[in-house]
N, C-alpha and C positions, 0 to 999 in steps of 0.2 A: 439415546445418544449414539451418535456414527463417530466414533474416534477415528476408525482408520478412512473415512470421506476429507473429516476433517485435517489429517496428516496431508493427505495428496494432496491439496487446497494450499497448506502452510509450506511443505518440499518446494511448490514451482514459485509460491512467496519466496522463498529463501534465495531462490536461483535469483527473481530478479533483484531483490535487493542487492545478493554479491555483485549481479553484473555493473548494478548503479554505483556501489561501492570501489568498485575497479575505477569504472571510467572516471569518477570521481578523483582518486587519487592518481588517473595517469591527465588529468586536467583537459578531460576531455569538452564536449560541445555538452554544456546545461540543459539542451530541449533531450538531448539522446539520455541523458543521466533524469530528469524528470519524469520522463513516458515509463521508465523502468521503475521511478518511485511509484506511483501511481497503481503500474500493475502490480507493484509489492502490495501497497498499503491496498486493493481492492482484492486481491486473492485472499489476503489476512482475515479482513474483514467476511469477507465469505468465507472461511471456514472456519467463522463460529456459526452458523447459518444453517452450513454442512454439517458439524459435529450436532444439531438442534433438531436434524432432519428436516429444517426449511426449506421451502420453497428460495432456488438461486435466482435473484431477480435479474434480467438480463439489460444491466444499465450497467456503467460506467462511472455514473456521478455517486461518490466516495460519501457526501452527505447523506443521499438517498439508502444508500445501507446502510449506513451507521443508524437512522433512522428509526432502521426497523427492531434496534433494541430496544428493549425496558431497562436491564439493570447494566447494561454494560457503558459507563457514563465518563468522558471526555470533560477536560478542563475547556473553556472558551478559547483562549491561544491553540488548542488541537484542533478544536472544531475549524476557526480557520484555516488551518492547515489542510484537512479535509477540500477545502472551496480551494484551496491555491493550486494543492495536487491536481483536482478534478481538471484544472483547467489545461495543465500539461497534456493531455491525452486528445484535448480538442478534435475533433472531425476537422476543422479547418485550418490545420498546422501544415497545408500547402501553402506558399507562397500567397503574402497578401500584405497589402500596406498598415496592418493592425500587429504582426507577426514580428517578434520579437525576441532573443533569447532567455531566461531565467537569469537574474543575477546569481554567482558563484554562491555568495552569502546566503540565499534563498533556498538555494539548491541545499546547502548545509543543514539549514536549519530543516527541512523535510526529510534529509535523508536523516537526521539523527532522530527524529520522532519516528520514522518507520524503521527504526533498529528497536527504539522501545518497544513500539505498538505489538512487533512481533514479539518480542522477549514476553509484554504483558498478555498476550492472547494466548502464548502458552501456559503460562503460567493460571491460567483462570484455566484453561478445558484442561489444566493438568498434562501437557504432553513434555516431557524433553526436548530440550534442543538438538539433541543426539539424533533425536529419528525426525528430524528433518533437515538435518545439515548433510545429504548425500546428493 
């Protein structure tokens, strides 16, 4: 077990979540509050991966590491949220006639599953919220 891999992985989680959580509540633009969920919920999940001593797979797409657990097991409505998040972070979120913003509601509903995800990731590798809220 690497606890303190696993802390540094969950600390820059924490950051993005706060940042998505601010912009959220000052009603900011949905894609800029999205790209932040995304990087929360993909740090998290990597660092149980990290606290495991696994190999950090170098992807972005949120299903693909969830993946690579055995016992760490998501309800169906999370798992979609896993594909909804993946898709904020796009390579192609320049300018295109496909390109879109997140609905506010949408936005909601990911950023309160990546308040859990983190609360339950700690909670399973045993860390407090304490040493990662700095």
């Amino acid at each position: 077990m690497n606890k303190t891999a696993s802390i540094e992985w969950l600390i820059i989680a924490y950051h993005d979540l706060k940042s998505a959580q601010i912009l959220y509540e000052a009603d900011h633009y949905t894609d800029s509050i999205g790209s932040d969920l995304q990087q929360s919920i993909e740090k998290t999940l990597k660092s149980m991966l990290a606290f495991n001593n696994f190999k950090i797979p170098k992807t972005h797409d949120l299903y693909e590491i969830y993946d690579l657990f055995d016992d760490f097991i998501l309800e169906e409505n999370e798992i979609l949220i896993l594909y909804t998040a993946t898709e904020y972070l796009k390579e192609d979120r320049y300018p295109n006639p496909n390109y879109c913003l997140p609905e506010k509601e949408e936005i909601k509903e990911v950023l309160d599953f990546t308040q859990s995800l983190l609360e339950s990731v700690c909670t399973v590798l045993n860390i407090e919220l304490s040493e990662i809220k700095k």
